[in-house]
NUKOL-344158 format. One record per residue (C-alpha): residue in one letter; x, y, z. Coordinates in nm, 3 decimals. Example, Ala and Ser with C-alpha at 12.3 -4.5 7.8 and 13.67 -1.06 7.14 Angstrom:
BEGIN
A_1.230_-0.450_0.780
S_1.367_-0.106_0.714
end
This chain:
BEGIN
X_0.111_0.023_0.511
X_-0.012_0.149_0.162
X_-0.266_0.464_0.203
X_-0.615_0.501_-0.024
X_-0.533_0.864_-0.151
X_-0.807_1.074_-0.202
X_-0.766_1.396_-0.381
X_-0.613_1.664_-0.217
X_-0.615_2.076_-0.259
X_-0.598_2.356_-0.105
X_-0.624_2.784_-0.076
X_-0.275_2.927_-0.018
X_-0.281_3.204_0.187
X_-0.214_3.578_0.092
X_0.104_3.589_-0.046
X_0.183_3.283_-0.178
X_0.046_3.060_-0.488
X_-0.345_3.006_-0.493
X_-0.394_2.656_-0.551
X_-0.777_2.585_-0.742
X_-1.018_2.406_-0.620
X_-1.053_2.018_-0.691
X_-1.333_1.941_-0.469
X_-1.657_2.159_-0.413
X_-1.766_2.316_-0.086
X_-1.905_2.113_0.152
X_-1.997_2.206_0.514
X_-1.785_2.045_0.807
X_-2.099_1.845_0.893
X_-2.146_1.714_0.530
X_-1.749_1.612_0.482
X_-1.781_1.471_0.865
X_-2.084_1.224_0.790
X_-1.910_1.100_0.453
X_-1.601_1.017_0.602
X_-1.744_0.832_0.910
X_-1.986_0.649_0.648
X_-1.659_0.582_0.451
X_-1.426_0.468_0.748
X_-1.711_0.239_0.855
X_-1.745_0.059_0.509
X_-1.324_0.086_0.558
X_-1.339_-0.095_0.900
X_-1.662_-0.360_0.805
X_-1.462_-0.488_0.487
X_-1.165_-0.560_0.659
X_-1.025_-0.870_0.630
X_-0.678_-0.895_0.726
X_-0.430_-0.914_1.007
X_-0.154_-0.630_1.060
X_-0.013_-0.601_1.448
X_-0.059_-0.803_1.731
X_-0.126_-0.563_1.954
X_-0.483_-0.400_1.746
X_-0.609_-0.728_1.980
X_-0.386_-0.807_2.239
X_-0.324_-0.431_2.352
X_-0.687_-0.316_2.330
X_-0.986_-0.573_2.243
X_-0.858_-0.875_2.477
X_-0.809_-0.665_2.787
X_-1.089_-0.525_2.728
X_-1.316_-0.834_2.694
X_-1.180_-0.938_3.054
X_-1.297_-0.618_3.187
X_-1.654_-0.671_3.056
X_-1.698_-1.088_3.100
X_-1.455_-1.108_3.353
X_-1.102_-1.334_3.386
X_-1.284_-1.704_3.337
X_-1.420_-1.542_2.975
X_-1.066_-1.647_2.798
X_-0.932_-1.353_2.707
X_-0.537_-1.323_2.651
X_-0.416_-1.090_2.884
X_-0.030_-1.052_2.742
X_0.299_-0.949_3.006
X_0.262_-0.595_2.959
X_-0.058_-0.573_3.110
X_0.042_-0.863_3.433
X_0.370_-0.620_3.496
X_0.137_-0.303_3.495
X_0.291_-0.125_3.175
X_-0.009_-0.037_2.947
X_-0.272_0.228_3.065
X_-0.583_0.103_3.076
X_-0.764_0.383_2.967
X_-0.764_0.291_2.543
X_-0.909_-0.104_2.653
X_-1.156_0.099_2.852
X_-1.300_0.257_2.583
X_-1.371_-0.057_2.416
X_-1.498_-0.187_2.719
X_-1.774_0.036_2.698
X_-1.814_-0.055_2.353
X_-1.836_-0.447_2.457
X_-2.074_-0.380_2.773
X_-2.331_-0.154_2.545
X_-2.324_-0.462_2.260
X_-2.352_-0.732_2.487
X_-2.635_-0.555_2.718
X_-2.816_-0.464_2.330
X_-2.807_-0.845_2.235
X_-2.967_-0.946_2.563
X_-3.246_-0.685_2.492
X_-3.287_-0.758_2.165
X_-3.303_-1.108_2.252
X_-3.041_-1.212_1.973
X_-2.943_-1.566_1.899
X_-2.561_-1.699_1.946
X_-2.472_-1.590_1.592
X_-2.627_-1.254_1.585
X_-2.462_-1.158_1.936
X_-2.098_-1.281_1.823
X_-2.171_-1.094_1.516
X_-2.245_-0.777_1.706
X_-1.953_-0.844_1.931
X_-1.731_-0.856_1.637
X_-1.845_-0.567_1.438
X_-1.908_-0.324_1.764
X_-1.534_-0.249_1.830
X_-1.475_-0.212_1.448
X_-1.736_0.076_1.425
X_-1.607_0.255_1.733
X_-1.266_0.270_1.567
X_-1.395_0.383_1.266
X_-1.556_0.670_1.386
X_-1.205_0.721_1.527
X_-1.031_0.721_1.200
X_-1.281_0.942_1.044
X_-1.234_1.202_1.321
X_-0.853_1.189_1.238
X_-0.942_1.269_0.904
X_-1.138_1.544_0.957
X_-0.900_1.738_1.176
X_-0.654_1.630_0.927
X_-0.868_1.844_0.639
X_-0.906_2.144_0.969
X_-0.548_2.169_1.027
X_-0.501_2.193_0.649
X_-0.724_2.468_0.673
X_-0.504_2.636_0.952
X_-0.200_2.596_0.709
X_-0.374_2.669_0.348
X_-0.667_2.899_0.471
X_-1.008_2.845_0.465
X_-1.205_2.652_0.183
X_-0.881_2.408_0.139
X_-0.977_2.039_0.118
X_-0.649_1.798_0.247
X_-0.886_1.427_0.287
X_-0.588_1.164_0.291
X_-0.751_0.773_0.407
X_-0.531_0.529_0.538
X_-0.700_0.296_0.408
X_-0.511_-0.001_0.600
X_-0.438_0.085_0.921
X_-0.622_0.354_1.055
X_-0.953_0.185_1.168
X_-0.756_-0.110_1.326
X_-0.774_-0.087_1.726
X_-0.418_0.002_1.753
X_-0.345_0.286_2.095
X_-0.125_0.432_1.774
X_-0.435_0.502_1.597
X_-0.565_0.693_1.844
X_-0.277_0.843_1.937
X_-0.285_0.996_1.623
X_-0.666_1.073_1.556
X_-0.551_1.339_1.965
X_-0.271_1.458_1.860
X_-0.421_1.600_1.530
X_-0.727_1.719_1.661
X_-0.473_1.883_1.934
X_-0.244_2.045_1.684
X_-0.594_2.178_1.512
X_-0.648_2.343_1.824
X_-0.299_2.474_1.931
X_-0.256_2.810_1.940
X_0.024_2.853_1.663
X_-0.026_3.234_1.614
X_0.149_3.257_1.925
X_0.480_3.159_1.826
X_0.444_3.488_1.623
X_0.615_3.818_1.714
X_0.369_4.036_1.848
X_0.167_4.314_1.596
X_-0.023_4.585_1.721
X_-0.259_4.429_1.432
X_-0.301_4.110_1.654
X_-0.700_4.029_1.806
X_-0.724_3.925_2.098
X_-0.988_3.797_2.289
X_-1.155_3.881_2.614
X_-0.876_3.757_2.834
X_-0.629_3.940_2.627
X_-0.453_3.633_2.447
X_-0.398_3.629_2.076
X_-0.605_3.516_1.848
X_-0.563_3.374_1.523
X_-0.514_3.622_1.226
X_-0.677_3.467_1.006
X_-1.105_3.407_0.922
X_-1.116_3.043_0.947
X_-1.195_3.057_1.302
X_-1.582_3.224_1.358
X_-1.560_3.564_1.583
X_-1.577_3.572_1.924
X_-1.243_3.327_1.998
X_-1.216_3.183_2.341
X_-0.859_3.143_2.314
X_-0.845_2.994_2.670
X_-1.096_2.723_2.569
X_-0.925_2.608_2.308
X_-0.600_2.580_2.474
X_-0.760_2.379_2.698
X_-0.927_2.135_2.462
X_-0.573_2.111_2.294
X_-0.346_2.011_2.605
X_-0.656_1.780_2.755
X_-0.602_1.593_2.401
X_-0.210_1.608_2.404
X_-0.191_1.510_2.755
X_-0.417_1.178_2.654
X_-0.182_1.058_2.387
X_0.130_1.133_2.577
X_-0.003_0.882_2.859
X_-0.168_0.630_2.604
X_0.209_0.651_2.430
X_0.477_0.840_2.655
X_0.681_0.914_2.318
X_0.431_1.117_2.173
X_0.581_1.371_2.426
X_0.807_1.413_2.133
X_0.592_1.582_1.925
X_0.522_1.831_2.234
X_0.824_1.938_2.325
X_0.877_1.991_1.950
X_0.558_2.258_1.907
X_0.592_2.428_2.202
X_0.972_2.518_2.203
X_0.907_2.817_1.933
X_0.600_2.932_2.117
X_0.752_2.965_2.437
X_1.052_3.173_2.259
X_0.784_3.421_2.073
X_0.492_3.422_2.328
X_0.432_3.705_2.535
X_0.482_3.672_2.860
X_0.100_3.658_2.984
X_0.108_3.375_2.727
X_0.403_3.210_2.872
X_0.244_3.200_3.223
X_-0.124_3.093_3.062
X_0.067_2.810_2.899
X_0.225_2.705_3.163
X_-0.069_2.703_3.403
X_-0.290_2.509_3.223
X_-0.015_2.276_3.128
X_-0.005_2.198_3.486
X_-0.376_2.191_3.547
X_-0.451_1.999_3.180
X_-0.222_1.738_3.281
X_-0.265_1.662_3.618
X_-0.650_1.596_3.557
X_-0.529_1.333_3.272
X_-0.258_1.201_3.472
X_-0.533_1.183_3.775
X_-0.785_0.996_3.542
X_-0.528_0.778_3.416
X_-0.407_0.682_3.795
X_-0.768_0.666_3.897
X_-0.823_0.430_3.602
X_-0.534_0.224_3.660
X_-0.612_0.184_3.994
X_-0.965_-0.026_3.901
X_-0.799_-0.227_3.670
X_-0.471_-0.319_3.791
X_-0.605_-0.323_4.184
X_-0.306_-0.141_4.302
X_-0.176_0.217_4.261
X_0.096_0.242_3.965
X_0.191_0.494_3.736
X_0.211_0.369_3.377
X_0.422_0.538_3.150
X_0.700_0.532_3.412
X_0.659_0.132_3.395
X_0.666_0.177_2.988
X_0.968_0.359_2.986
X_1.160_0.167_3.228
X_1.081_-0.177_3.091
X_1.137_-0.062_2.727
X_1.429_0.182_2.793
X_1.609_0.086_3.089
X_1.554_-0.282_3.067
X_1.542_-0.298_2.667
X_1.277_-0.556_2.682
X_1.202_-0.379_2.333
X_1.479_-0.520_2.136
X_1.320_-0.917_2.253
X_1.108_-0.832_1.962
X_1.348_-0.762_1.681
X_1.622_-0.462_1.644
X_1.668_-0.261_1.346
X_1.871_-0.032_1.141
X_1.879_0.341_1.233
X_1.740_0.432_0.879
X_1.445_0.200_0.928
X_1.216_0.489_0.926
X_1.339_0.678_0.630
X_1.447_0.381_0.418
X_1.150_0.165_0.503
X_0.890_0.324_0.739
X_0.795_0.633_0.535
X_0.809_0.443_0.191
X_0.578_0.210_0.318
X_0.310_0.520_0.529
X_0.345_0.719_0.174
X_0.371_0.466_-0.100
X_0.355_0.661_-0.418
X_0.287_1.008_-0.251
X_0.711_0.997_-0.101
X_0.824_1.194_-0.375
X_0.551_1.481_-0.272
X_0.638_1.416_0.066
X_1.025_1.475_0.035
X_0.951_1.749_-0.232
X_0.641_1.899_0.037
X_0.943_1.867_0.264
X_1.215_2.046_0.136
X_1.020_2.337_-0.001
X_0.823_2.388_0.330
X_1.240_2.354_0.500
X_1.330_2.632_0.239
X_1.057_2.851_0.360
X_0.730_2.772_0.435
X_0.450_2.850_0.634
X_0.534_2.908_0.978
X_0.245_2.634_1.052
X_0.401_2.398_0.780
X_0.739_2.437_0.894
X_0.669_2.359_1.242
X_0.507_2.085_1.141
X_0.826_1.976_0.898
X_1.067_2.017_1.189
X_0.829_1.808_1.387
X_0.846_1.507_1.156
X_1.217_1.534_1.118
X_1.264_1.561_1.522
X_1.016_1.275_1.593
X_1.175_1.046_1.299
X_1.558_1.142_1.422
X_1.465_1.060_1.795
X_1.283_0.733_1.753
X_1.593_0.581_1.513
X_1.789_0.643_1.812
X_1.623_0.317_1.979
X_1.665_-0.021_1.870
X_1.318_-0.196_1.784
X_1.129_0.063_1.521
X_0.783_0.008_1.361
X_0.655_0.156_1.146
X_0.311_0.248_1.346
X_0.585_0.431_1.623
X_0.596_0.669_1.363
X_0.201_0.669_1.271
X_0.125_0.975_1.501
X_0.312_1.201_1.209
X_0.150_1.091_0.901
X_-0.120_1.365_0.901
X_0.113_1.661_0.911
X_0.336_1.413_0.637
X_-0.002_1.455_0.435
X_-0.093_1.815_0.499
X_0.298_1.927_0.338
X_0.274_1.682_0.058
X_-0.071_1.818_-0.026
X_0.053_2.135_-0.183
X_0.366_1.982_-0.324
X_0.159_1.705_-0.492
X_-0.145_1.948_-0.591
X_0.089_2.243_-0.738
X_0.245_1.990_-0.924
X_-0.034_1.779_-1.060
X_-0.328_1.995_-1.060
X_-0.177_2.276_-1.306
X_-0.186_2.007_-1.569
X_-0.502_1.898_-1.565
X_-0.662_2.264_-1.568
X_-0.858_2.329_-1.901
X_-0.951_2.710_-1.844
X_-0.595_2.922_-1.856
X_-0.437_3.008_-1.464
X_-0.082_3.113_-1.383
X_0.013_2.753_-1.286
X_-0.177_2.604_-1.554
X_0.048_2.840_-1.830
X_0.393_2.766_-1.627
X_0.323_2.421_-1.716
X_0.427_2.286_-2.091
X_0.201_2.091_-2.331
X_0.446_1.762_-2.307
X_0.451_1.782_-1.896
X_0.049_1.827_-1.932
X_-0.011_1.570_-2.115
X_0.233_1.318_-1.902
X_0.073_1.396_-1.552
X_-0.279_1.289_-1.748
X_-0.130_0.981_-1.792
X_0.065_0.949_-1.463
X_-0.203_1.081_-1.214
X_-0.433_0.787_-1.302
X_-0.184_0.534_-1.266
X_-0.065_0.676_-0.885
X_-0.434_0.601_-0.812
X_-0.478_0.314_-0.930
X_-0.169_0.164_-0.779
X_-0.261_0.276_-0.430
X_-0.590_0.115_-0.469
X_-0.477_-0.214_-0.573
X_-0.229_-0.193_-0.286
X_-0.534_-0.083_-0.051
X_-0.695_-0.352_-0.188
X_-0.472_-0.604_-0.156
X_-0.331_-0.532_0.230
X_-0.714_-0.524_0.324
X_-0.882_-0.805_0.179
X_-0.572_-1.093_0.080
X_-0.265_-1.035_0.243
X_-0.261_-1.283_0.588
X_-0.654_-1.281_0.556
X_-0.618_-1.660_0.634
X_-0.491_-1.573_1.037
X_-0.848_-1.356_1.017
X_-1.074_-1.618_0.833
X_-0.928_-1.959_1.008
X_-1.125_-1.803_1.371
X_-1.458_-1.731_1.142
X_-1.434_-2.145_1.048
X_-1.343_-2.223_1.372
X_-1.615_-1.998_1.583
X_-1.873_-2.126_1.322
X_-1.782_-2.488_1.359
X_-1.826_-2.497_1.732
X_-2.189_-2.303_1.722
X_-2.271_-2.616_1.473
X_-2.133_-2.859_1.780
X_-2.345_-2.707_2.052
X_-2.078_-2.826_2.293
X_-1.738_-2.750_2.452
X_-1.461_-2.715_2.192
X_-1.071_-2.723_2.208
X_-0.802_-2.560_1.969
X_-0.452_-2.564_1.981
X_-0.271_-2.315_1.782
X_0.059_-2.403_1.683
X_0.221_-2.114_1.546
X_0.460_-1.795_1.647
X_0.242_-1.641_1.946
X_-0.013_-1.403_1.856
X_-0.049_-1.483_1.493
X_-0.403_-1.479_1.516
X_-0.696_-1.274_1.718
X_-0.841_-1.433_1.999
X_-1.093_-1.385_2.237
X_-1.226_-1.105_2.007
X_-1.306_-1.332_1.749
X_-1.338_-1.650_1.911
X_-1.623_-1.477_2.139
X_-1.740_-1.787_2.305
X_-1.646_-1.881_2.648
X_-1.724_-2.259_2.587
X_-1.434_-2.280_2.293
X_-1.121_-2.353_2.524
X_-0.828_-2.273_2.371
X_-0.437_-2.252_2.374
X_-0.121_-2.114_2.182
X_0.256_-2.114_2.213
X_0.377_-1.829_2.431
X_0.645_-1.569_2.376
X_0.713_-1.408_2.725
X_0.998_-1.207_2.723
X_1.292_-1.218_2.963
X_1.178_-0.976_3.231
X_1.398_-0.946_3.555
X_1.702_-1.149_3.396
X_2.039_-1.058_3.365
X_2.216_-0.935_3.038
X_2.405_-1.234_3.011
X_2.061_-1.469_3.042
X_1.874_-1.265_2.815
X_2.158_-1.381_2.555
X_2.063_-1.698_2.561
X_1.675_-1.733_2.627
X_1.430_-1.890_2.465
X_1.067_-1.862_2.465
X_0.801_-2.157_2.421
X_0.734_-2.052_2.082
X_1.178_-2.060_2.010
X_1.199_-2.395_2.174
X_0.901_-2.526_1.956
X_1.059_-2.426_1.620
X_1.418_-2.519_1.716
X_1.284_-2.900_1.707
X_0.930_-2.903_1.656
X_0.862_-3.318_1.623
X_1.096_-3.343_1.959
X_0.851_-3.101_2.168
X_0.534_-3.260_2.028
X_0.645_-3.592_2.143
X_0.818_-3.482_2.469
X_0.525_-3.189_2.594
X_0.202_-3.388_2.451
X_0.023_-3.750_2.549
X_0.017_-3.992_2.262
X_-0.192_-3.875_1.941
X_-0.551_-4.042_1.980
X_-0.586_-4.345_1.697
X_-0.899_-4.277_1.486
X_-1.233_-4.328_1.704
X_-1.031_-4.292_2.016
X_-1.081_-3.977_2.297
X_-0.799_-3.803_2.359
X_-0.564_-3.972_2.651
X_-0.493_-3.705_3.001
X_-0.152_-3.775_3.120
X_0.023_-3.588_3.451
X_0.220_-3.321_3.260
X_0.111_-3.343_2.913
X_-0.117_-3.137_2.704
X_-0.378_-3.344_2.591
X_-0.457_-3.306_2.215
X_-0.717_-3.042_2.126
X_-1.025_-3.122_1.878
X_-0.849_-2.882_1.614
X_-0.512_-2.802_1.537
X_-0.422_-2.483_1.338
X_-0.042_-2.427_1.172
X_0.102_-2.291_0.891
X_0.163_-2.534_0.606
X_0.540_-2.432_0.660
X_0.495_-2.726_0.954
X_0.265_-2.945_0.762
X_0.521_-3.204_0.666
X_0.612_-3.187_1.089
X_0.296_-3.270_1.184
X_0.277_-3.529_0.867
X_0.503_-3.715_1.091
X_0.401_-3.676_1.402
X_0.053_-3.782_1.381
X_0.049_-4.011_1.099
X_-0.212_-4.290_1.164
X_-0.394_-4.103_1.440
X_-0.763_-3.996_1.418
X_-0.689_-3.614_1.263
X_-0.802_-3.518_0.908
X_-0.754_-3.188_0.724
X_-1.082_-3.040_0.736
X_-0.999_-2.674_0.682
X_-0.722_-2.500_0.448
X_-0.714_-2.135_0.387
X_-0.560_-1.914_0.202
X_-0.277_-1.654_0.402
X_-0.019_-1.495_0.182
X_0.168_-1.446_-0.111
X_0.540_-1.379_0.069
X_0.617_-1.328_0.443
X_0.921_-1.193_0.571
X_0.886_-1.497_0.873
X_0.961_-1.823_0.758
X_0.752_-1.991_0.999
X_0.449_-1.818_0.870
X_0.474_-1.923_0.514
X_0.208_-2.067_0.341
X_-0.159_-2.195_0.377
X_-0.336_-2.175_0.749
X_-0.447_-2.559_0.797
X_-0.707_-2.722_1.065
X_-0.673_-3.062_1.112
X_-0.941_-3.203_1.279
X_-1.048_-3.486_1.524
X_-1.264_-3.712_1.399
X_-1.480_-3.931_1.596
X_-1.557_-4.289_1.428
end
């Protein structure tokens, strides 16, 4: 996951080293409209396929909601054994209903609505991703002071309708509002506000504070991550242990009150939500925990090392900025900030605790990245930004002629490489999984009648309803259910469709299908067989397979397109090919 940096600075506060200005003043509604503009050029250009579940855990539920269960969507097991909240599809639901209601008004042809349909969701997650940044660049703020300027884009991931995504864009517009200044010791120079709560020290908050409010606003945000992902409780329990131990006590019990009362109206709009969706009362993260945790239905998707985050997770969230990072790190461990360090003890925490379970990725650990970006800031900016001075400044002097001269030449090269890699992610890498559904979606509004695929390839290697869109293309793809409900001893031994498949691939064509159709022929229905489809999609990894298997029947390539350079799954190597039916 390779981040677009953008420069960074910041205003230390009193007592520590004043860090100049790279970027001029701009007012919060100024930097807010340029990074939604910028996030929605981000999400538009977009080309490429990341996780599974940015579709199958938010866009494909969420189509069923809005054209109902006959519409085709791919409703995965998490969602049939009640484990996902249904509040993030929701969202997009609204999204879907609004553009599908607009194209009706508007009167727009097939094209133009599927369009719409595709972009819609993209745009709503932009806007997202650009609030993430800006409470990034506020929380900065709380930690460098006021006029400090902390805009870090990740570029790859961060408009893509992951729950992690918006997990993240809560939880730092919740730590922006968190009252840090109470896990102070007291002063008699403290302001309070009209309740008598503390308020923050510093300017960057405009007089009069409604401390209460903005408690409020915080654990209403917190409490919505923590049931969209139950481990962002992590990050919680993390922040509030020091306030609790420095509060006073009328900040202990306001805490704790509006803990209660914060998260029982999110846990009663969550239930309430669930209940419309799912048809039957449940309770979510309960049902994520247990089937995860207790069950270790997890692991059925891969286990990994316990230094996956630190040897490969935060290497790939940082890319070139890990040295600042680790450097941001260590200084802020040695004494920083009281904001930064909380933060730095809240990355380590989160990090340590997650390596404790088996399956890792690297999004798990996505929710982190903007306090990752708000201590690397200064390390990276007090370390570059001295050099590059031309007017004489106490940094700028510490600095030697040689070391000036080499972060002139090194500077442009970090930028450049993480744009290439932005780049690259973005628009080429598995951009054929993406681009094969654009052919396919535009071949069947050219047909102007039914249309079948079959996709044979790992499950979920592609989108699906979201970017198939049309009700009248019927299609079909191996299957990866996990073993939920068996024994330890089963589990050892199962196999999904999609296993089975690869483990002899020419013996389940010929034993699961009807006989290939011979060119000009209709495809033959047989009791218990799947009948061919009019396109076939696989990786050319299975091309010489399917060589074989349908050699002399009526399919043609018609389609080839371009996927990846490497991929770290053998059965997704190579070109994405359609072979079509052809009629005589």
């Amino acid at each position: 996951m390779s981040p677009l940096l953008q420069s960074a600075n910041g205003v230390a506060p009193k007592g520590r080293q004043r860090i100049n200005r790279a970027i001029g003043t701009l007012s919060s509604q100024n930097v807010l409209l340029f990074i939604v503009a910028l996030r929605i050029v981000n999400a538009l250009s977009m080309q490429t396929f990341f996780q599974p579940d940015e579709y199958f855990q938010s866009l494909e539920p969420a189509w069923q909601i809005v054209f109902g269960e006959e519409s085709g969507a791919w409703i995965t097991w998490e969602w049939k054994h009640r484990l996902r909240s249904s509040i993030h599809p929701a969202a997009f639901a609204a999204v879907y209903c609004i553009s599908s209601n607009l194209a009706s008004l508007l009167g727009l042809s097939t094209w133009a609505r599927a369009e719409l349909l595709l972009a819609a969701p993209k745009v709503a997650q932009a806007v997202i991703a650009a609030l993430g940044d800006y409470y990034t660049w506020k929380l900065g703020e709380r930690v460098y002071g006021q006029g400090s300027r902390t805009a870090w884009a990740t570029w790859f991931c961060a408009t893509r309708t992951l729950s992690n995504c918006l997990e993240t864009t809560l939880t730092v517009a919740a730590l922006n509002l968190w009252p840090w200044h109470w896990s102070l010791a007291a002063s008699k120079h403290d302001k309070r506000d009209d309740v008598g709560l503390r308020v923050p020290r510093t300017a960057y908050i405009a007089w009069p504070v409604d401390e209460l409010a903005r408690l409020r606003r915080a654990l209403l945000l917190a409490a919505l991550a923590c049931v969209l992902r139950p481990t962002n409780a992590l990050i919680w329990i993390c922040v509030s242990l020091p306030l609790l131990f420095h509060a006073s006590g009328k900040e202990r019990f306001v805490l704790f009150r509006e803990v209660i009362i914060c998260g029982s109206l999110i846990l009663a709009l969550s239930c309430l939500t669930d209940r419309l969706y799912y048809q039957t009362w449940t309770f979510t993260p309960f049902r994520f925990l247990y089937f995860n945790i207790v069950q270790s239905l997890s692991i059925f998707y891969g286990r990994n090392d316990w230094h996956y985050y630190v040897s490969q997770g935060f290497p790939l969230l940082l890319t070139t900025t890990l040295p600042f990072g680790l450097l941001g790190v260590w200084r802020t461990l040695s004494g920083g900030y009281f904001i930064s360090l909380q933060l730095a003890i809240t990355v380590l925490f989160v990090t340590l605790t997650l390596s404790l379970i088996s399956h890792k990725e690297v999004r798990f650990i996505y929710p982190v990245l903007p306090a990752l970006h708000i201590i690397a800031a200064e390390a990276l900016v007090t370390t570059i930004c001295p050099s590059l001075r031309t007017h004489p400044s106490p940094l700028h002097n510490r600095a030697t002629p040689s070391a000036r001269k080499l972060w002139k030449f090194i500077l442009p090269i970090l930028m450049a490489i993480n744009i290439l890699i932005a780049l690259y992610t973005s628009l080429i890498h598995q951009s054929g999984v993406t681009s094969v559904l654009t052919y396919l979606r535009k071949e069947h509004e050219s047909r102007n009648a039914n249309t079948t695929i079959g996709f044979l390839m790992p499950c979920h290697s592609t989108p699906w309803r979201s970017h198939l869109v049309h009700p009248t293309i019927h299609a079909w793809a191996l299957t990866c259910e996990p073993p939920v409900n068996l024994s330890p001893e089963a589990r050892e031994t199962y196999l999904d469709e999609a296993d089975i498949f690869y483990t002899d691939p020419s013996l389940f064509l010929r034993t699961h299908f009807a006989p290939p159709p011979l060119p000009g022929e209709k495809t033959q229905r047989l009791a218990g067989k799947r009948q061919w489809p009019d396109y076939i999609v696989f990786f050319e990894q299975l091309q010489s397979v399917m060589v074989g298997v349908l050699e002399g029947s009526g399919y043609v390539e018609c389609w080839r397109g371009f996927n990846t350079h490497w991929h770290d799954d053998w059965r997704r190597k190579g070109d994405v090919i359609v072979w079509c039916l052809k009629a005589s």
